[in-house]
N, C-alpha and C positions, 0 to 999 in steps of 0.2 A: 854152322852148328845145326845138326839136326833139329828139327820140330813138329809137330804135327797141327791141324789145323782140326777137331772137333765139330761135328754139327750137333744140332739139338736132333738132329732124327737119327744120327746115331753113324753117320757116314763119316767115312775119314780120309783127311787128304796129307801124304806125307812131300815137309819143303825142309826151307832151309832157313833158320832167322838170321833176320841181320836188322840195323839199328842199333835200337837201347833193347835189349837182353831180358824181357820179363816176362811174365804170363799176361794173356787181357782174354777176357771177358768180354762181351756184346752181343749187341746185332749185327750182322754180316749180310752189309746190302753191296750191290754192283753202280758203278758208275762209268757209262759207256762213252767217255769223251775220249778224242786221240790224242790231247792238249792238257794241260792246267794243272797238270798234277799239284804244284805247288799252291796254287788257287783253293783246290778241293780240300786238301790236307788243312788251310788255316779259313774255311769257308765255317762260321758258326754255325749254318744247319748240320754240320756232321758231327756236333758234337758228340762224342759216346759212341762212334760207329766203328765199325770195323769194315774199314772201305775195299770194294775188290774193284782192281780196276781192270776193263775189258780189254781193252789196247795193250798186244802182248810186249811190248819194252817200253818202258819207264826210266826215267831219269837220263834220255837222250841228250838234253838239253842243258842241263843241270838246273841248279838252283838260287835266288839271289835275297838281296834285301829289298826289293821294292814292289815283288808280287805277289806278296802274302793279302788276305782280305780281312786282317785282323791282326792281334798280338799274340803270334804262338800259332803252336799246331794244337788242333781240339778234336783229332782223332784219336780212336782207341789205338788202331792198328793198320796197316794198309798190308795187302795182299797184292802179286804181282807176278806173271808167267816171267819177265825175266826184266832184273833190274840192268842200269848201264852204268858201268862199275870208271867210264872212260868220256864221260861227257864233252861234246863240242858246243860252245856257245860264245859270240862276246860278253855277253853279259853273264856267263857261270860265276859263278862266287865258291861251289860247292858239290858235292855230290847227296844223290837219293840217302844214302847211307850216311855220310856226316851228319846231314841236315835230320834224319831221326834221329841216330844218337845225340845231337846236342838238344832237343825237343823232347828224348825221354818216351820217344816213340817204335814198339814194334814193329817191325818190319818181315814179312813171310814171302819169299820168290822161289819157283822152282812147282810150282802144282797148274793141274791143268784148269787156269780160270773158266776157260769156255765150260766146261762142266761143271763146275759150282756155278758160274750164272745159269744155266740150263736147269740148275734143282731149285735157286731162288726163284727162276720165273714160273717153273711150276709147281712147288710146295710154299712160297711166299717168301717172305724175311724171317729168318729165324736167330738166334741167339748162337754163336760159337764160341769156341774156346781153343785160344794156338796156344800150345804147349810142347818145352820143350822135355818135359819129363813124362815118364808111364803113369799114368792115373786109372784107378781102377774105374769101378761103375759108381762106387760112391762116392768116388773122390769127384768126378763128372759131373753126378747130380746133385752134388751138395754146390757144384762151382754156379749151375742152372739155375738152385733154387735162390740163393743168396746175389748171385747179378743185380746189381741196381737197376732200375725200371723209370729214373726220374726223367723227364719232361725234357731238361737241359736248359731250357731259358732264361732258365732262375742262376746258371752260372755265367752264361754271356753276355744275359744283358747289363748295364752300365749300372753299378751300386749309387749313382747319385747323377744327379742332374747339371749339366755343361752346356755352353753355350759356345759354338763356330759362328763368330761373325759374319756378317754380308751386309749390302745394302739393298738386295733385292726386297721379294717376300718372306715375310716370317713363317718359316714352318716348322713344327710340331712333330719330331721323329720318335717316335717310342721304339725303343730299340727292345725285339727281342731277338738280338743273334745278327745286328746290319752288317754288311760287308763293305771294305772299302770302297769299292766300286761306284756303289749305291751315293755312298756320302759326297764321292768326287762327283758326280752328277750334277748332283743338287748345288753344290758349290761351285760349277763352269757355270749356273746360269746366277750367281751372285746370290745364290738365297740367304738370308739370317737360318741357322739352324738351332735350336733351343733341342736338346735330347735328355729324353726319361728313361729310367729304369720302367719297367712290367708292370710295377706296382704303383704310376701314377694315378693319384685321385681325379676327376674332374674339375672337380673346382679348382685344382695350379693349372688342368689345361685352358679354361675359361679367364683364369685372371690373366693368363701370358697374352692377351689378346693374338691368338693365333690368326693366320693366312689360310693357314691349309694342317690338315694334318695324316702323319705320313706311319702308318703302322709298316714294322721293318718284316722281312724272312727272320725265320729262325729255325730252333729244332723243338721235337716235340710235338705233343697232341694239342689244338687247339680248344679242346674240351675241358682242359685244367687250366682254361684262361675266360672262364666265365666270369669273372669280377671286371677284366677290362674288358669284355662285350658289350656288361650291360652300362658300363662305363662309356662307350662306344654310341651305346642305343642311344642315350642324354646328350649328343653332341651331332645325333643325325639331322640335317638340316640345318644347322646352323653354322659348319664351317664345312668346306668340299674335307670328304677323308679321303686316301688312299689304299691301298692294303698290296703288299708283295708278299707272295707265296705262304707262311703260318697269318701273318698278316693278313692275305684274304681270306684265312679263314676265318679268324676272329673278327674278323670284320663281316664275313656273309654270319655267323654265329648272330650277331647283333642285329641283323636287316632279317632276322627271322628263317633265315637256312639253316639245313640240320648235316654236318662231318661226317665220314664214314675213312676208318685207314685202307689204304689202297695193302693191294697184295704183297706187290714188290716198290712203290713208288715209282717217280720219276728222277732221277739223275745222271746227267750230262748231257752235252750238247746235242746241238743237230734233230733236235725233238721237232716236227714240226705241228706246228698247231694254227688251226683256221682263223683267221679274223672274220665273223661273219657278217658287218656291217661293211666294208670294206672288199669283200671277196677275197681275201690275199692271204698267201700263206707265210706264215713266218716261222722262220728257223731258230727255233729260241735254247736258252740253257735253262735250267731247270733242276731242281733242288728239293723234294718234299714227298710226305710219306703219305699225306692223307688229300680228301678231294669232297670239294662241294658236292650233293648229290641234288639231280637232276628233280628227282621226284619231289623233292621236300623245297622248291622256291616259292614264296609270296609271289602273287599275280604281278607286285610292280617292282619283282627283283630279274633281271632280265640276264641271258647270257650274251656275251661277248665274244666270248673265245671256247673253240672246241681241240681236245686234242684228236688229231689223224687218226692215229694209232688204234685209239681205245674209246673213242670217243666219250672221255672223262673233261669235266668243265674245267675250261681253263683263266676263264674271265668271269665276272658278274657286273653288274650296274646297277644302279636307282639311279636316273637321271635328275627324276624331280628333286630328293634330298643332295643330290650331289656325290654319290659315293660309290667307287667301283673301287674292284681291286685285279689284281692277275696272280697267278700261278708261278710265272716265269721270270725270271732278271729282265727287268724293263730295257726298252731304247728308247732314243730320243720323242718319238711318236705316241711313246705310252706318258713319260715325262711332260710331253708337249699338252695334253689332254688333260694334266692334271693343274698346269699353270695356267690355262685356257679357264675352267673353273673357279681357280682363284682373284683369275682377270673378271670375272665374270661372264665369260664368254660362253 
């Protein structure tokens, strides 16, 4: 079926839908990995997005049940130079196409993504609209103006508070948007995990007598998460925090840094970014729209991590209270630093 693909500057790309069959609405960001489609698609920082992915074929591989990073797909829409209608995998369950129509999700293949990432990396992220019908200028900017603008955290994270056993350390995950991944982590090295909704008070994080506490990625502006900042601030020093990706920012928000949204973000793999303690570069994945800024750190808020690229912070630290965070899906190493902490090391 014909459709076309809307930007908010007014340019247009003509494809072809496939999926589940309806109009979306969003932001239309690029995510340049040559893997994981399946990852990205049920990855909670995407929520609300309309995902372009750079790697011209998709769904090579197919699709299964056990690499999603969450329950469902929490994309608006994905876009795609060309889907594979023919997948080879032992482990396919499915194809690109089934797997959004039973998710309820648009799907756009057949435009040239290298040029829509081309106009996001140089006019920024902007709002579009795939349609399969003629819409005037009004019908356009009435779709602009009415788009929802919400945060998204407030739909992913956990409506009430759950407990994954362990007999390691206890720690403290406040989920805004966590991915599987993150939680398999923490559970090879045997932790107790106790998980909050966004909206934990302090005093439940204080009486759970916490280990460590571990602010999750999500989506969203970390600037609509000033309540658990300064939630955050009351708990500085007295347990080690953590922060991954919205997580470091709500967590450098609280250590007295100040957010700015990046142009285009960062998403997907192979990003590399400096360890500067360390010397070493690491090849990280990466998920987020906004970035600590350089100028605006307290004298004993230190950086960690630089990106190559763009030289946007990709780490922070307080050694003395105990509290860093990163930008990127951790490894073992960044993990290893944070239960070193807890050990008291």
């Amino acid at each position: 079926m014909k459709a076309q693909l809307i930007l908010e500057n007014g340019k247009i790309f003509n494809g072809r839908a496939f999926g589940h069959i309806r109009e979306a609405v969003g932001e239309v960001v690029f995510n340049t990995s040559m893997a994981g489609y399946q990852e990205i698609i049920t990855d909670p920082s995407n929520y609300g997005k309309i995902i372009t992915m750079t790697y011209p074929l998709v769904g090579n591989y197919g699709l299964n049940l056990d690499d999603s990073q969450s329950k469902g797909a929490k994309i608006k829409a994905l876009i795609v130079r060309e889907k594979a209608d023919n997948p080879s995998n032992w482990r396919n369950e499915m194809t690109l196409d089934d797997y959004l129509k039973q998710h309820r999700i648009l799907g756009l293949e057949g435009i040239d993504t290298r040029a829509l990432t081309k106009i996001i990396r140089n006019e920024g992220s902007m709002k579009a609209i795939i349609t399969m019908r003629e819409l005037s200028k009004g019908q356009i900017d009435l779709h602009f103006e009415t788009s929802n603008d919400e945060s998204g955290f407030e739909y992913v994270s956990t409506k009430e508070k759950y407990v994954i056993e362990g007999s390691g350390k206890h720690i403290g995950l406040i989920d805004l948007g966590i991915t599987n991944n993150i939680i398999d982590s923490l559970k090879k090295r045997n932790a107790k995990l106790t998980v909050y909704p966004h909206s934990v008070s302090t005093e439940e994080l204080i009486e759970d007598n916490l280990d460590g506490i571990l602010v999750s990625n999500g989506p969203g502006n970390p600037e609509k998460l000033t309540e658990l900042a300064s939630n955050l601030k009351l708990l500085t020093g007295k347990t080690p925090l953590f922060g991954i990706g919205l997580g470091n920012e709500v967590l450098a928000l609280s250590l007295g840094a100040k957010i700015s949204k990046m142009k285009y973000g960062h998403r997907g793999s192979n990003l590399p970014v400096k360890d500067i303690a360390n010397n070493k570069i690491l090849i990280t994945w990466q998920n987020h729209s906004c970035q600590v800024l350089v100028d605006s750190l307290p004298e004993d808020l230190e950086i960690t991590h630089k990106n190559i690229n763009d030289d946007s912070v990709e780490g922070i630290e307080n050694k003395k209270l105990k509290a860093f965070g990163v930008e990127f899906y951790p490894d073992d190493r960044i993990f290893d630093k944070f239960f070193n902490y807890m050990e008291g090391k």
